[in-house]
C-alpha positions as CSV (number, residue, x, y, z in Angstrom):
1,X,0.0,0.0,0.0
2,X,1.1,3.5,-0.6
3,X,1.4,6.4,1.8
4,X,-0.8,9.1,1.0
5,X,1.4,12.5,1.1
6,X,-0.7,13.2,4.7
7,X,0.9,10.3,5.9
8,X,4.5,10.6,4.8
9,X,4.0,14.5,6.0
10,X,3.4,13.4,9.7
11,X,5.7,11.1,9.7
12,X,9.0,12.4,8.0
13,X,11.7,13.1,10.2
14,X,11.1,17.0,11.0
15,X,14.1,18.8,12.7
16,X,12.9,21.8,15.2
17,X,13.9,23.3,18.1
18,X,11.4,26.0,19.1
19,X,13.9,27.4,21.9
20,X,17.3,27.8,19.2
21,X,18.8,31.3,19.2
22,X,17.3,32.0,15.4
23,X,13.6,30.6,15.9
24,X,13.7,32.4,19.1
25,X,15.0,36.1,17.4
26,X,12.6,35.5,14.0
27,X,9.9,32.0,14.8
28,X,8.0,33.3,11.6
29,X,9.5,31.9,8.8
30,X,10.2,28.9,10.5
31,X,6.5,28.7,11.3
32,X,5.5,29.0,7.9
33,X,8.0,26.2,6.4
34,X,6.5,23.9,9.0
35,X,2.4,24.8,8.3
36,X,4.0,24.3,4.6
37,X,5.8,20.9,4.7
38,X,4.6,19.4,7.8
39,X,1.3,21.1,9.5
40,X,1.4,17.7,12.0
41,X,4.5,16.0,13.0
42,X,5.7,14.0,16.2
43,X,8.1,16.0,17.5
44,X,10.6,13.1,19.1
45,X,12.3,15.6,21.7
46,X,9.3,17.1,23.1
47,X,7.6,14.0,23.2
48,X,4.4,15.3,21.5
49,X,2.4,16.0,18.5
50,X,2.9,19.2,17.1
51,X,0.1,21.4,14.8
52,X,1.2,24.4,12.8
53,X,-2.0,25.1,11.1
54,X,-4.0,27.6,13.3
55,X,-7.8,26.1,12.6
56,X,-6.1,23.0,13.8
57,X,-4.3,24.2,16.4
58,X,-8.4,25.8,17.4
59,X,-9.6,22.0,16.9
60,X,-7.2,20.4,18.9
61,X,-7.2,22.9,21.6
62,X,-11.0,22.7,22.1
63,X,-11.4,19.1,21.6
64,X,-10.7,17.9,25.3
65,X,-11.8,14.4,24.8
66,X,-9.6,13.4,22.3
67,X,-6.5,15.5,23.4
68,X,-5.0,15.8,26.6
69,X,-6.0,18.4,28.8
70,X,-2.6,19.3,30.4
71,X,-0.1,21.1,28.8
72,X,3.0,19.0,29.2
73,X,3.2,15.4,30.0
74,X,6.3,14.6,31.5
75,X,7.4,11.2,32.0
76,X,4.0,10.0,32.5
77,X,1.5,7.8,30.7
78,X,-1.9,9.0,29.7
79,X,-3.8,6.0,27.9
80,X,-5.6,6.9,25.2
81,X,-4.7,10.7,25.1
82,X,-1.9,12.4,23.1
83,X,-0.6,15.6,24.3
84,X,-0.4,18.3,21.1
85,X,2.0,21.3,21.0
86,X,0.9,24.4,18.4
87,X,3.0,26.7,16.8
88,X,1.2,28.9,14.8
């Protein structure tokens, strides 16, 4: 079976550091490469999905039943729920 270009978009290996010196000074264009090739990714480091697209970003942030409701998850498990950065 094929991957659709959705697929291979969320799960290409996306490098981003939200807190290096040059996203930090100018996030913008970095924001807009990201809602351009890869509007969801797993974001390995941060442990978490991460939406670039703001109507998404609405979505996921409103949807508390299929999100996570905390902000960070750190170190442990929540069954059933993913926890979701945005960046828009």
């Amino acid at each position: 079976m094929e991957r659709s270009e959705e697929q291979e978009l969320m799960t290409s290996r996306i490098q981003f550091d939200p807190l290096e010196p040059a996203t930090l000074a100018d996030p913008y264009p970095v924001y807009a490469e990201l809602r351009e090739k890869s509007p969801v990714f797993w974001h390995e480091e941060m442990q978490s999905w991460t939406v670039t697209r703001y109507r998404k970003c609405l979505r996921v942030l409103r949807d508390h039943e299929r999100f996570a409701q905390v902000w960070r998850r750190v170190g442990r498990s929540e069954p059933f729920r993913v926890t979701v950065g945005c960046f828009v």
